[in-house]
C-alpha positions in Angstrom: 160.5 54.0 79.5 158.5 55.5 82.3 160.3 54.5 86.0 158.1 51.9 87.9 156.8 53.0 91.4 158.1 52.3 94.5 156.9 49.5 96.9 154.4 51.6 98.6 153.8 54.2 96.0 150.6 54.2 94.0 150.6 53.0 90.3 148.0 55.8 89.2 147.2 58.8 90.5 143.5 58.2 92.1 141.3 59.1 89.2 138.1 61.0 89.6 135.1 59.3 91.0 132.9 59.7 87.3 132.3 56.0 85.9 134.4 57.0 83.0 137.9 57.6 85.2 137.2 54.9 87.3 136.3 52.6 84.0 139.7 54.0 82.8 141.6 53.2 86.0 140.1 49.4 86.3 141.1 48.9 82.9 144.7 49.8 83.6 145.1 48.2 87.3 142.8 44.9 86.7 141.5 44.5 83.4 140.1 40.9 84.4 137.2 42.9 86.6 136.3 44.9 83.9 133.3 42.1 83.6 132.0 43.4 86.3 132.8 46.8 86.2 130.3 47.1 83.4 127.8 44.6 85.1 127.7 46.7 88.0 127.5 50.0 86.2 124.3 48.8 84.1 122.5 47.7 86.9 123.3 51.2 89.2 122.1 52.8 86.2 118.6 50.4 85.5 118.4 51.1 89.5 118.3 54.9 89.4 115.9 54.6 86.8 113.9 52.6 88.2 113.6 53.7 91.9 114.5 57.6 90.1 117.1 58.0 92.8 120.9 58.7 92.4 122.0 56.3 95.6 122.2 53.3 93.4 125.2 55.0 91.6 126.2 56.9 94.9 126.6 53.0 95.6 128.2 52.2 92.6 131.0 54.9 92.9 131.5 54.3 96.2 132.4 50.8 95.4 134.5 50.9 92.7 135.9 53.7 93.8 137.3 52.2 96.5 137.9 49.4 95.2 140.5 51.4 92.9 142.0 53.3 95.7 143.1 49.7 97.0 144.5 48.1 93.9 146.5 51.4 92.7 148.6 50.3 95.8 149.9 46.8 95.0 151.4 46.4 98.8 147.8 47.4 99.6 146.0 45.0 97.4 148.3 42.3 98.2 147.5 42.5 102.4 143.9 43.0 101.6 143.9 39.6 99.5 146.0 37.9 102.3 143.6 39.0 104.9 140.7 37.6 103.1 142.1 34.6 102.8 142.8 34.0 106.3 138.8 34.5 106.3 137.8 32.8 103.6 139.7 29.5 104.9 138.1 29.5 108.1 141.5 27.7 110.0 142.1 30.8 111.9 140.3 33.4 114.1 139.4 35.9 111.5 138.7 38.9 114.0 142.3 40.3 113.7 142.0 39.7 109.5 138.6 41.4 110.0 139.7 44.7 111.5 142.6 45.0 108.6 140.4 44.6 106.3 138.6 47.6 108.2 141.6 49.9 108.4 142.4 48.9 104.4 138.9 50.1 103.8 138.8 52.9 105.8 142.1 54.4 104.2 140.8 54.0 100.8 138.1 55.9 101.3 140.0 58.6 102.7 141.9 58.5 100.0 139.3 58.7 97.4 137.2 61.5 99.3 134.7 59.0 100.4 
């Protein structure tokens, strides 16, 4: 049996950002968004056709890329979720929830290369 990960240590390593690793990499962290995964990934690619421009899937990578670099981290994940929450519910000043959800951002896409 493989040993689990530390608290702050990533489940995956941070796949590559092709739609097949990332496809891969939702399918193992949060199969429940794989709905939209796929929704996403069809409409980036009907986009490019479309406009015949690359930026829609630039866009899409860029999305669920980071979206991956957050959820490999459950400590990560789990702060982001809070701090939308304290948005979402509208009971508290969300500026300080705002700027974490900022800095959670910007670390993922350091992470991922974005």
């Amino acid at each position: 049996m493989p040993a689990r990960p530390q608290a702050d240590e990533p489940l995956i390593p941070m796949p590559a950002l092709t739609p097949d690793a990332l496809r891969a990499a939702v399918e193992r962290l949060t199969p429940s968004r794989m709905p939209a995964f796929v929704r996403d990934l069809v409409e980036a690619t009907t986009s490019a056709q479309q406009v015949q421009s690359l930026a829609p899937l630039r866009t899409f990578v860029h999305t669920w890329g980071v979206f991956v670099a957050i959820q490999r981290h459950p400590s990560r994940a789990a702060r982001l979720r809070c701090l939308e929450e304290v948005v979402d519910s509208g009971k508290e000043d969300p500026l300080e929830a705002m700027a974490g959800i900022r800095e959670i951002h910007a670390a993922a896409e350091a992470e991922a290369g974005l």
